[in-house]
N, C-alpha and C positions, 0 to 999 in steps of 0.2 A: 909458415908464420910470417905477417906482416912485419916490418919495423916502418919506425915512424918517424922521418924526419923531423928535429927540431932546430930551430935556427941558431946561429951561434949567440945570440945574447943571453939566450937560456944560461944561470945559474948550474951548479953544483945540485941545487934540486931538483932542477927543469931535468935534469940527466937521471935521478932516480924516479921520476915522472916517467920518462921515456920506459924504464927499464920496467916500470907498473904496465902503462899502456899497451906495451909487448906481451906481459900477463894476462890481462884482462883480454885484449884481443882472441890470444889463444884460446884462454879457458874458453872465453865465447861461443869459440869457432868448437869448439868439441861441445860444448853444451847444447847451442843451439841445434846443430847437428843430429843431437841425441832427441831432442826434444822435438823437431819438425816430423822424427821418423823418415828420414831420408834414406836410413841404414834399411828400414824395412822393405823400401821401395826394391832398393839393389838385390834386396835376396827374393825377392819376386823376380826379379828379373831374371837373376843364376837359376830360379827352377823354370820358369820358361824355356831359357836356354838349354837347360836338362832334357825339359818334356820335349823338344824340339827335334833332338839330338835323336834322342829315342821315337821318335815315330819316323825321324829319315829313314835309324836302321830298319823300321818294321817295313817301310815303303820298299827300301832295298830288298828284301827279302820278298815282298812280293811284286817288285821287279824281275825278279830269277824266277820266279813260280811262272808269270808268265811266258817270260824269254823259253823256260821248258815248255809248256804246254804250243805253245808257237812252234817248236820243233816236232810235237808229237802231231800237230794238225799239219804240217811238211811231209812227215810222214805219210799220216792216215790218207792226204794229197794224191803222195804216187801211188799208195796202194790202191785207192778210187780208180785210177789211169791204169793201172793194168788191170783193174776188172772190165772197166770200160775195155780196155784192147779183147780180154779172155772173151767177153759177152758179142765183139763182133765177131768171133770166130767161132760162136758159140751153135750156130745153125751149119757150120761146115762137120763139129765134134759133139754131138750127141754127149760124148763118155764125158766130158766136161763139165756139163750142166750140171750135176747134185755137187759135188764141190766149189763150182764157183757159188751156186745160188747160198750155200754154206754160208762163204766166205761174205760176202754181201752182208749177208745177214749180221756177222760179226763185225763186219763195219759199220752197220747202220747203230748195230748197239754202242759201241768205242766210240761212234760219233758223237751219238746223245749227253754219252758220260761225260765228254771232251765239250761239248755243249755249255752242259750244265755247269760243268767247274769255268769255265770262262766267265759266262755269267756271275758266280759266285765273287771269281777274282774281282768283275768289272763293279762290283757293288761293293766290296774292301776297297777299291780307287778310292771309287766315289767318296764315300765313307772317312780315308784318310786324308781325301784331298777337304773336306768341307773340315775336318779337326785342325787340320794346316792352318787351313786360310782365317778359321777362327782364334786357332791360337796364334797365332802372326797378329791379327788385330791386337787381341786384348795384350800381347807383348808391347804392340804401337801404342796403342793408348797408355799403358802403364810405362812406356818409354819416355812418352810425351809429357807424362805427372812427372816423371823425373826430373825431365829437363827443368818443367814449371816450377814443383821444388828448390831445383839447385839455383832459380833464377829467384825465389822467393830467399833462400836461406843468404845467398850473397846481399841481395840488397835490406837483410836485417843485418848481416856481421856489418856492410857499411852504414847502415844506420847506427849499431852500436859502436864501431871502430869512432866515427864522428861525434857521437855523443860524450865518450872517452876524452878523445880530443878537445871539445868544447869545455868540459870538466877540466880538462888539463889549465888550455888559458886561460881559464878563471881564475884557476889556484895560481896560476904563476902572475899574471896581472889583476892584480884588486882595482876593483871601480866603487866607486861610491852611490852613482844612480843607476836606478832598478829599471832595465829594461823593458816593455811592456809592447805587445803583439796581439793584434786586435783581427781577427779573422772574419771579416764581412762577405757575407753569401746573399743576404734578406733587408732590404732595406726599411722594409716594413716594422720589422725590429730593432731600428736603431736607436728608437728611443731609450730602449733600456742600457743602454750603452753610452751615451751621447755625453751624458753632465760629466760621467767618469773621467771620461776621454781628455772631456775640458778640464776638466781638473786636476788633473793627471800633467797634463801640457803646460799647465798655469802652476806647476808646482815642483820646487827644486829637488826633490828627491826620485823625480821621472825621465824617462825618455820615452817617447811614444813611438809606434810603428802600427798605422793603420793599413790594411789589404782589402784588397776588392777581390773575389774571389767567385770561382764558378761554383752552380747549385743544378740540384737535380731532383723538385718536388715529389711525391709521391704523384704515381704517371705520367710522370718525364720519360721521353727515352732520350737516356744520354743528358750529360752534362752540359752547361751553358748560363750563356747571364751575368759573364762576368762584367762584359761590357755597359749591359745595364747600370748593375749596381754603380758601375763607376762613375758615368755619367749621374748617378739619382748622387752620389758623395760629391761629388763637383756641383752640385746647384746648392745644394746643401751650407759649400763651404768648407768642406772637411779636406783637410791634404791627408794624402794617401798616393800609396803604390798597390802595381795591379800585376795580382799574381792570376791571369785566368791561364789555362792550361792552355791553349794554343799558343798564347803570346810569349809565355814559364813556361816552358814544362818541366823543369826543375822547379817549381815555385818551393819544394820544401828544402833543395840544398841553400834557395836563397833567405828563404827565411830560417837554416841555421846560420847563417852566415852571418847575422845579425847578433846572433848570442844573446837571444831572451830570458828575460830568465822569469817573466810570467806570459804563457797567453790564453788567451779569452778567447771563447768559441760564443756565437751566437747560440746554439742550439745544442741537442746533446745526439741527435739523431747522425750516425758517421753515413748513414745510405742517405744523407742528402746532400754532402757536399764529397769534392774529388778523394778518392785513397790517400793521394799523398797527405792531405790534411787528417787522417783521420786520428782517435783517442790514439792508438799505439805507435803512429809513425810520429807525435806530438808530445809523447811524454819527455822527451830528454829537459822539457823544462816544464813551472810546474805550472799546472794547468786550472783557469778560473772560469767558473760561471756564474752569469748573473741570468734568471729564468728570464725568456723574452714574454712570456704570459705575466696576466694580470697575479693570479693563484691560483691553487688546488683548488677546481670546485665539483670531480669527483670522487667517485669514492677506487676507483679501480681505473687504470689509465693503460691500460696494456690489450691485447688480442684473446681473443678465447679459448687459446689453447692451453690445457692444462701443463702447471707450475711455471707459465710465462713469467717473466721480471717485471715489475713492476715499471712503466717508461719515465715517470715524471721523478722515481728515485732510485732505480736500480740498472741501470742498464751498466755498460762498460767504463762510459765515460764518465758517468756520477762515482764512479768506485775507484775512477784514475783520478779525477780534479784534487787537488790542492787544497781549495777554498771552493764551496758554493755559499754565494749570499744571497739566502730566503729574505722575503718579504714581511714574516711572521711567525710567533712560537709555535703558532700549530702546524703549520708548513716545515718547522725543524722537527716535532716531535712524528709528522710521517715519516722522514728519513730513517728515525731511530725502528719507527715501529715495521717499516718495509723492505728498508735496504737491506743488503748482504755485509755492507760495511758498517751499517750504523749513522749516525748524525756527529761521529768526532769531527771532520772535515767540512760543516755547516755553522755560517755564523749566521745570524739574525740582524741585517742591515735596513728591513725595509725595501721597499722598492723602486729605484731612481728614475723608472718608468712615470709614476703615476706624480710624483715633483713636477718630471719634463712637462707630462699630459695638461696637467693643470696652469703651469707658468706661461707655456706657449700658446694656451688654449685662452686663458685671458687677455695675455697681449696682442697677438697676433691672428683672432676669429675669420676663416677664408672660406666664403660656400661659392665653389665651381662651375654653378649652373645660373642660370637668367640672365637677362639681358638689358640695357639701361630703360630703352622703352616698354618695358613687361613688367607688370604688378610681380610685387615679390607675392609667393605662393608659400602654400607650409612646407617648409623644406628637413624629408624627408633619407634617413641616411639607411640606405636597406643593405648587411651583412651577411653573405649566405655562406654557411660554413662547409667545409673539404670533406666532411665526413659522412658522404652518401652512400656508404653501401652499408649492410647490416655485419659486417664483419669488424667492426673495430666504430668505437665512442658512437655511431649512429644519431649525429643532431642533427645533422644536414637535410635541407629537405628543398631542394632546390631542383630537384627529377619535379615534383610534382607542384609548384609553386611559381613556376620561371614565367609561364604564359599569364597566370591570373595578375601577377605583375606587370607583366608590356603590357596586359588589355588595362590596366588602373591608369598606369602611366597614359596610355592615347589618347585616354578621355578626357586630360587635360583640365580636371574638376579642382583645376588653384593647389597642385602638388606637386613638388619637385623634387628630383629624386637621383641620389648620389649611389649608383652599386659601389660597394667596398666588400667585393667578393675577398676569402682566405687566399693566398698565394697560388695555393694550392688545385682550385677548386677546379677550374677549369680541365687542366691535365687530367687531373683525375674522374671525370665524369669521359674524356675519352680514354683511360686503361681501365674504366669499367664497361664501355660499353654503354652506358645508360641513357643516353640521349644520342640520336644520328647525328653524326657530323653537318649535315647539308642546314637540322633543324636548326642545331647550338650557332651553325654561322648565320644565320639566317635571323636569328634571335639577334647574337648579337650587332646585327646590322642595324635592323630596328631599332633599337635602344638607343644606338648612336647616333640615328638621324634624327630623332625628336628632340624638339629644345628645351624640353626639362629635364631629359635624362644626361647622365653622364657616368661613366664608368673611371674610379680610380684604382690604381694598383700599385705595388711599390714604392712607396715613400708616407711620410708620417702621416697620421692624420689628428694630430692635438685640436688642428686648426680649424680641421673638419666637424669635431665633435663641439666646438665651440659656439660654431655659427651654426650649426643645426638643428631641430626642432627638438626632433623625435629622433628614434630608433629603433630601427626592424629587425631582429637577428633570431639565429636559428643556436647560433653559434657557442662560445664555450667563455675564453677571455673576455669580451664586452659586456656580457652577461655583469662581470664586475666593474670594470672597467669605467665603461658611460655611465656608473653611479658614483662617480665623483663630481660628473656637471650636474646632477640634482633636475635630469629632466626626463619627460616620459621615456617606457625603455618597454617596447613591445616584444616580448618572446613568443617565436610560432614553436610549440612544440611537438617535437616530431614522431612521441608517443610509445619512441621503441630506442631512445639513447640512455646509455649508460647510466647508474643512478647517481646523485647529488651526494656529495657529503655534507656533513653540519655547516659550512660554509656556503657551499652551495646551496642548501636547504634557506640559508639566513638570506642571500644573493635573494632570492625566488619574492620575497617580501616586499624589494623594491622593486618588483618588475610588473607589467601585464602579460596574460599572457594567455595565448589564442592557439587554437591548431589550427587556423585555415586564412588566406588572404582577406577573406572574407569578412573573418572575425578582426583583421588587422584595421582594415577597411573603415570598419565598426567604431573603431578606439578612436581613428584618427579624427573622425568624422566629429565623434563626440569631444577629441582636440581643440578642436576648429572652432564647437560651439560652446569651448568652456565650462563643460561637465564630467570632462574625463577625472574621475578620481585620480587626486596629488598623493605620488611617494614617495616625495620629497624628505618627509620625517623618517623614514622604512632608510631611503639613503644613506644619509646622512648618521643615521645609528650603523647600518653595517663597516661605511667607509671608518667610522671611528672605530669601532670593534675590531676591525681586520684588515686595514690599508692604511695603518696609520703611525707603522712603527718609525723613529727617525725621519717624521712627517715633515718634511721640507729640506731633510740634510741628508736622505741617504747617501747619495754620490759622494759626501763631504767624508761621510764616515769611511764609505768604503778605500776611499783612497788615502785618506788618514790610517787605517788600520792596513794597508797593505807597505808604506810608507814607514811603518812598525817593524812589520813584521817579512816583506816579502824577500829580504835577504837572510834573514836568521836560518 
């Protein structure tokens, strides 16, 4: 059992704190224990060491079998040698011959016997030695789970031993403002975060703590990017510290060290950023999210494998969170009707996303391409989304779209053209396989060196969607998203993605939408010459239907209501 030093200033309580804490710890250490199944491992391992024991003596014993038969071919030896001597003498003694020739013969038979059981022995070897060497492994490997176990079960009793601890000097030091830990992996997402943040900072019931933090998209290998992130929060303006795993690698005893008592995940996905950050190692305080998506626009958001959880409401981390604050009542009433836990732990704040999209997107309109002596061109913002294989949401369609786009782009027919590929997208078309490496770099060289192309990544695009014409996507969020600026919104569809829910069905009204470059082509063309049918009105009714709850004040709300609420 652990004890826990406390400082002398500690109180008469601080002292039955200590004597809980020693409690707590223990039962811990025996629950956790019980619950990792570490106890199972050790008795795997005692019958190992059983069955170990017992095939040495079986080996011993045909050790000795040997060691005899060894003595009886020593034998059968000399007796060979004095037939051999009897057989040279054998042309001097006539009377000899029908006995030795006997005797011969009974050797030759004793031989064979002696033969044949050697061989038998030398196949029990074998036999015991391949049982050995297999059971020797699967003892190392199940030795090696052990060890991984006991290295697992220590660093939850120290997760929980500090958690304890944290709990302690709360209870023993009361503070007034609510700490708050902001875990940044995705810059691309900050919008949905950003006004909070400010708000949050601009407001005396706060303390903020922003982190720049490493991520690892869907076909990443290996974590990374923390350093990005940091630098895209530094142009930004945003103060922040930088938890990346080379630089931290404690990044999570440092962010207990801080004693949050809310933090905010970007995402809900824990296979994209470090273990140490993940829902379980994160719970000792209470844990908020705000969706980095526009909204639900389908009806099923998970893998094809039967009774999967549902991703956009069921996973671990929607059933650890504290608070999620939805965008809309039907975005809460999925919760209720898909989670495992229900929609108790969802409020309905609106989205502080689609505020930022819009405020930043009026004031501050930025297109990244042309040049001062070049006609401005129709400038075009093309989204190719992450989800190119047929195993999961399938919108993507960027395997068979990438070239008929450089060839639009060369042709240089007065259109400019911004990729604002998913985060994702990239990585992920090399852990499928789907396009050669030599092509995608090849591609993207192309793209780069023409002067109306340009490629963004990482960081907001309010400013983007402002000053742009049009847009091209395959994708899922924009689909909602770019019908707040009220301007054309081309969808290529990819014919085999997930299907729409009523939301997504309503989305589809303000959109165009094509399956082929071709067809894209077609729109803009008809852009260009002022007869593209307006969905302006289709907009503009969805955005007020479904992106309009706490329409200018989410962030106000969200941190007024945690300002409520986030110490009770």
């Amino acid at each position: 059992m652990y004890s826990n030093p406390v400082p002398d200033l500690y109180t008469l309580t601080a002292k039955a704190m200590r004597s809980f804490i020693s409690r707590m710890v223990s039962f811990t250490r025996s629950f956790v224990a019980r619950a990792t199944g570490v106890s199972a491992v050790l008795d795997r391992q005692v019958m190992y060491e059983k069955q170990l024991a017992e095939q040495a003596e079986v080996l011993q014993g045909v050790a000795e079998q040997v060691e005899q038969a060894g003595r009886g071919v020593s034998l059968l030896g000399d007796e060979l040698h004095s037939i051999r001597c009897r057989l040279d003498t054998l042309g001097r003694d006539s009377s000899l011959s029908v006995p030795l020739l006997k005797q011969v013969v009974d050797g030759q038979n004793q031989f064979g016997i002696l033969s044949e059981l050697l061989h038998l022995l030398d196949d029990s070897v074998r036999q015991l030695d391949a049982r050995l060497e297999s059971g020797a492994a699967q003892f190392d490997a199940d030795f090696q789970k052990l060890c991984a176990d006991i290295r697992l079960l220590d660093g939850r009793i120290d997760a929980v031993q500090s958690t304890v601890q944290l709990v302690a000097r709360r209870s023993s030091f009361g503070r007034r403002r609510i700490r708050c830990a902001f875990l940044i992996h995705n810059t691309a997402a900050w919008d949905a975060l950003a006004d909070v943040v400010e708000g949050m900072r601009n407001h005396p019931r706060f303390e903020v703590f922003v982190y720049s933090i490493d991520r690892r998209f869907p076909g990443a290998v290996g974590y990374g990017g923390e350093s990005e992130v940091s630098e895209e929060l530094d142009r930004l303006g945003v103060v922040h510290r930088r938890l990346g795993t080379e630089r931290t690698p404690d990044g999570l005893g440092l962010l207990r060290s801080t004693e949050p008592d809310l933090i905010f995940r970007q995402s809900p996905w824990d296979f994209d950023i470090p273990d140490m950050f993940s829902t379980r190692n994160i719970n000792f305080a209470r844990i908020c999210y705000i969706p980095y998506y526009a909204t639900v626009l389908v009806e099923r958001h998970e893998t094809h494998a039967e009774n999967s959880p549902d991703f956009h409401t069921d996973m671990e981390f929607h059933r650890s969170c504290w608070r999620i604050f939805c965008d809309s009542e039907f975005h809460k009433s999925l919760f209720d009707a898909t989670a495992t836990r229900g929609d108790d732990n969802v409020v309905v704040s609106g989205n502080p996303k689609f505020d930022r999209l819009l405020r930043l997107g009026s004031t501050h309109p930025h297109w990244p391409v042309g040049e001062a002596d070049r006609r401005r061109g129709t400038r075009i913002i093309w989204a190719p989304h992450h989800s190119v294989t047929d195993d999961w949401l399938g919108f993507g369609t960027f395997v068979w779209t990438y070239e008929a786009m450089l060839e639009w782009a060369r042709q240089d027919d007065g259109c400019e053209f911004v990729m604002k590929p998913h985060p994702a997208l990239f990585d992920r078309l090399k852990d499928a396989n789907l396009i050669d490496d030599a092509a995608l770099a090849e591609f993207m060289h192309a793209w780069a060196e023409m002067p109306n192309t340009v490629t963004i990544q990482d960081s907001s695009y309010a400013e983007l969607f402002a000053a742009s014409d049009c847009l091209i996507t395959d994708g899922i969020s924009f689909i909602a998203e770019y019908q707040l600026f009220e301007k054309p919104l081309i969808f290529i569809d990819s014919g085999r993605h997930a299907a729409f829910n009523e939301i997504g069905a309503a989305a589809l009204d303000g959109v165009h939408s094509v399956t082929s470059i071709d067809d894209a082509r077609a729109a803009v063309e008809a852009l260009k010459r002022g007869d593209l049918p307006s969905k302006s009105a289709q907009q503009r009714a969805f955005v007020t239907q479904h992106l309009n709850a706490n329409r200018g004040t989410s962030a106000q709300f969200i941190v007024e209501y945690l300002a409520r609420e986030g110490q009770t």
